[in-house]
C-alpha positions as CSV (number, residue, x, y, z in Angstrom):
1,X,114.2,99.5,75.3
2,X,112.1,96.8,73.0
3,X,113.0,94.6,75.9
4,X,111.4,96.1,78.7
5,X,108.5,97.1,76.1
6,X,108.2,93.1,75.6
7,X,108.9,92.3,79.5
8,X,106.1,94.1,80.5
9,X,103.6,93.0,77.5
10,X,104.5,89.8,78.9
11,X,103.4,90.4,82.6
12,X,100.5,92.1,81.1
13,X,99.4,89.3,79.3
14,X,100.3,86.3,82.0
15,X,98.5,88.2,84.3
16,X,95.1,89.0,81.9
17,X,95.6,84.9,81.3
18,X,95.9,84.0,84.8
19,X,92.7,86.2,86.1
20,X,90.5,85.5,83.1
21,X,91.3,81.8,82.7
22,X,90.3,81.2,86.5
23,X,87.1,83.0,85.7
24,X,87.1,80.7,82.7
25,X,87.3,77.6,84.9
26,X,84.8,79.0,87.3
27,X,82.1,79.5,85.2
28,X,82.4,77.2,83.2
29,X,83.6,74.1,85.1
30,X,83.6,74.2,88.9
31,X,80.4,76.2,89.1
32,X,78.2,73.7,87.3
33,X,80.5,70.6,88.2
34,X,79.5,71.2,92.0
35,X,76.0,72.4,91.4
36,X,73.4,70.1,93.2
37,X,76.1,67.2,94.1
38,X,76.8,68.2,97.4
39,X,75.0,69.8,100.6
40,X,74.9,73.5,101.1
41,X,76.4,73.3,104.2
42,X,79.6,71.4,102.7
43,X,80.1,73.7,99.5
44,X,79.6,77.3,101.5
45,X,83.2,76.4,103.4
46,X,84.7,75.4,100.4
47,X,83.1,78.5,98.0
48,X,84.4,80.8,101.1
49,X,88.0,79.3,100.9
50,X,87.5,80.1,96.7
51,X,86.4,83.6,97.4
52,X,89.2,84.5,99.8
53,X,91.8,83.4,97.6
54,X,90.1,84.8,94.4
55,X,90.4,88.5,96.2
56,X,93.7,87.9,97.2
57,X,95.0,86.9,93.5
58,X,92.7,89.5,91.7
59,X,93.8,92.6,93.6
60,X,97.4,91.9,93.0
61,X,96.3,91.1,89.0
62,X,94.3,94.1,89.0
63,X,96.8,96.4,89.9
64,X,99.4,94.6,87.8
65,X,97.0,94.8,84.7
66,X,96.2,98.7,85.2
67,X,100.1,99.5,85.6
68,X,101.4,97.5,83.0
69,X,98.5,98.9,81.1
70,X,99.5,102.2,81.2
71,X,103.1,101.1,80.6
72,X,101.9,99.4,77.2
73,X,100.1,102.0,75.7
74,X,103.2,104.6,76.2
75,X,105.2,101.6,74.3
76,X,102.8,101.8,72.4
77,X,102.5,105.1,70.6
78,X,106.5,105.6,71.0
79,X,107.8,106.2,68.0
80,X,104.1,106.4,66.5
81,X,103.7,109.8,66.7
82,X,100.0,109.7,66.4
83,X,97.4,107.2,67.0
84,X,94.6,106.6,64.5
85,X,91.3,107.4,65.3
86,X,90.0,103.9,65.4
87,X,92.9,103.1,67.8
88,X,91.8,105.7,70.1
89,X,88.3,104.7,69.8
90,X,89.1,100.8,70.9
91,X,91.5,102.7,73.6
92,X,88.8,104.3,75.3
93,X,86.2,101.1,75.1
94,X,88.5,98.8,76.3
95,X,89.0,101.5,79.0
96,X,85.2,101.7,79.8
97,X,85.0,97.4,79.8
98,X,88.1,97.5,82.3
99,X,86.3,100.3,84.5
100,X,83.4,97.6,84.9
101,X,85.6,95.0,85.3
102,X,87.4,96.5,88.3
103,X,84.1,98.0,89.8
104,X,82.7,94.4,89.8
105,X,86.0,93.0,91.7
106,X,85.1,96.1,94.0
107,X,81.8,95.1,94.2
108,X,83.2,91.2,95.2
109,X,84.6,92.8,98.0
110,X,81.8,94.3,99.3
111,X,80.5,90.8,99.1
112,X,82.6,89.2,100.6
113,X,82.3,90.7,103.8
114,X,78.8,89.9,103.6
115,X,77.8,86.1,101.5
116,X,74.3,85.0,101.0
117,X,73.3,82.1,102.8
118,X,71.5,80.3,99.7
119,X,72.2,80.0,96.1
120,X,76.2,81.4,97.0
121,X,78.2,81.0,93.7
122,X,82.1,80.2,93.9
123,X,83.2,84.2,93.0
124,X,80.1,86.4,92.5
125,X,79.5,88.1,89.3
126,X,82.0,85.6,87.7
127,X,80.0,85.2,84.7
128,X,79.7,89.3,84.1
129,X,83.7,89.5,84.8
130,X,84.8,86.5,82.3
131,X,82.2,88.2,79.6
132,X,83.6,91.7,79.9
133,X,87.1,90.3,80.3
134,X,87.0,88.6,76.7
135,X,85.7,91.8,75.6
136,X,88.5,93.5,76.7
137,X,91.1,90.4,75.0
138,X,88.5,91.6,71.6
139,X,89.5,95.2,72.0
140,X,93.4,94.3,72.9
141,X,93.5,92.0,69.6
142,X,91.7,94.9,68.0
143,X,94.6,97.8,69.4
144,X,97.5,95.4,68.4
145,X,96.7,96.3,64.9
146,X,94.9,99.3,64.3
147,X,97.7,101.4,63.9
């Protein structure tokens, strides 16, 4: 059973990497990198080909993230018995963060059907998402020991 428990930790956490660390490089690399260098009219073909591929990967991470999750905190409390109340507390934070994190990919979407024609940014709300995603690593860090 430990093994499943650790194969899907694992997927968890490749797939938390994967979606925050493209954030990461967003914001703080290829946002400011292309900022000013380079017509409008070049960079909104290029930030379009970012966002539909950014969608694509994050739905599939999102969904992977929630289910393996869920899977983690049953793996969790096995053989626990009872969570502490601290644990419990982080739980339900970390659950809060990852509600805004998901309604701001939902809100991308929206977006995306829809760009601005000046001042477009590579993935909107990028900053907002890589801020409450390390959040969220805080509050896992926090969980992995407050039983």
């Amino acid at each position: 059973m430990r093994v499943l428990a650790s194969l899907n930790h694992w997927i968890h956490l490749v797939s938390v990497v994967i979606w925050i660390g493209g954030l990461g490089f967003v914001v703080m690399t290829l946002t400011p990198a292309l900022r000013g260098k380079f017509p409008q009219e070049s960079t909104k073909v290029f930030f379009q080909d970012i966002r539909n591929r950014y969608f694509r990967m994050s739905g599939i991470l999102l969904a992977l993230i929630l289910i393996t999750g869920g899977v983690n905190v049953h793996f969790s409390l096995e053989g626990v018995g009872r969570a502490s109340k601290l644990w419990v507390i982080v739980l339900g934070v970390k659950l809060i963060l990852v509600t805004a994190f998901a309604s701001i990919y939902l809100l991308n979407v929206l977006y995306k059907s829809n760009p601005p024609e000046t001042g477009e940014q590579a993935v909107p709300y990028a900053s907002a998402s890589f801020t409450l995603g390390m959040l969220i690593i805080l509050c896992a860090a926090i969980l992995r020991y407050a039983h």
